[in-house]
N, C-alpha and C positions, 0 to 999 in steps of 0.2 A: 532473564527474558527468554533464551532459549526454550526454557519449560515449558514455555507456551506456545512453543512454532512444533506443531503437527502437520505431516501430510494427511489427506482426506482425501476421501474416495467422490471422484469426479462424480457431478450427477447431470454432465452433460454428455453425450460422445465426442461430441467435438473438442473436448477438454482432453488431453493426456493424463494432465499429471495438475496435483492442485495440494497448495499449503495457505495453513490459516495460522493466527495468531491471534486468539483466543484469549480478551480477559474479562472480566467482572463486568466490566463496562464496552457494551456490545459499541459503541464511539469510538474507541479505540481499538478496535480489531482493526487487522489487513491478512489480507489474503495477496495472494499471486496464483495465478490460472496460465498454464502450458499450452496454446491452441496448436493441438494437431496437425502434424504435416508442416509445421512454420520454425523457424526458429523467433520466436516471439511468445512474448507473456503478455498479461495481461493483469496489470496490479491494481484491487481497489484498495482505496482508503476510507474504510467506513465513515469518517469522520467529514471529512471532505461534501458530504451530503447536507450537512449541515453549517458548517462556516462557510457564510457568505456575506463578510465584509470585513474590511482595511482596518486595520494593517494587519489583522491574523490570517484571512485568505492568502492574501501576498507573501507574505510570510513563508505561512506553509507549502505553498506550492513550488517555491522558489527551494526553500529546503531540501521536500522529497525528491524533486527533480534530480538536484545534485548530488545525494543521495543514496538512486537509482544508478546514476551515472557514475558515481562511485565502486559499486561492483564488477568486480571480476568478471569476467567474459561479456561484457557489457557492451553494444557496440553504437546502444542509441537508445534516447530514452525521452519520450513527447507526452505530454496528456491529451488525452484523449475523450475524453469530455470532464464532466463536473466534479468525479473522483475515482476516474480510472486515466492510469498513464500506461501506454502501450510501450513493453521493451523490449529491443532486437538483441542478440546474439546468442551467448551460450551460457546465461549463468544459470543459478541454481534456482529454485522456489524459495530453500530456507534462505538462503542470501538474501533476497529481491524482499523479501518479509521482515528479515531480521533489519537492515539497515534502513525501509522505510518506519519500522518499527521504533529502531533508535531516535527519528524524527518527533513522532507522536508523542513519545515520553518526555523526551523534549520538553513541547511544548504541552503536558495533558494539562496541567494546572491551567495555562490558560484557554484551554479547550472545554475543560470541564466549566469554567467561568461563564464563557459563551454561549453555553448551552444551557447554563442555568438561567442566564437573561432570556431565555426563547421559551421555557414554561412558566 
């Protein structure tokens, strides 16, 4: 999984520092975003745009939370809307990436399920 977690060259100012996680299946990407001047990130779950209903919403969200809160220098960790969770402290990008990533793999098969019911 690591092969896949790149840092990336911010293309906002307000961004520091930004890693992505990168596969085949643009669903399953996450990202994590450094905002400037905060000790706070900002992690989407690309996938999360898309699962909206029980019991995989629940599910997942319940997951990556814990997850998130799992990391190292971690001091707090909330969603923030439909598939971004905003995280306090000091951890890392690939961290914040890598372990909501372990989530998604998780669950991709039934992700990928869900999404094939939506086309």
């Amino acid at each position: 999984m690591d092969d896949y977690i790149a840092q990336i060259k911010p293309e906002d100012d307000e961004l520091e520092e930004e890693w992505l996680r990168s596969t085949g299946e643009a669903e399953l990407n996450v990202s994590a975003c450094k905002i400037a001047d905060e000790a706070a990130w900002q992690v989407t779950i690309w996938a999360m745009e898309y699962v909206r209903s029980e019991p995989l919403e629940g599910e997942l969200r319940h997951r990556i939370t814990q997850a998130l809160q799992g990391v190292s220098g971690v001091t707090g960790a909330e969603e923030q809307d439909g598939e971004q969770w905003w995280v306090e402290g000091s951890p890392t990008g690939r961290a914040l990436v890598a372990a909501a990533a372990l989530v998604i793999d998780e669950f991709a098969d039934r992700i990928r399920a869900y999404l094939s019911g939506l086309y």
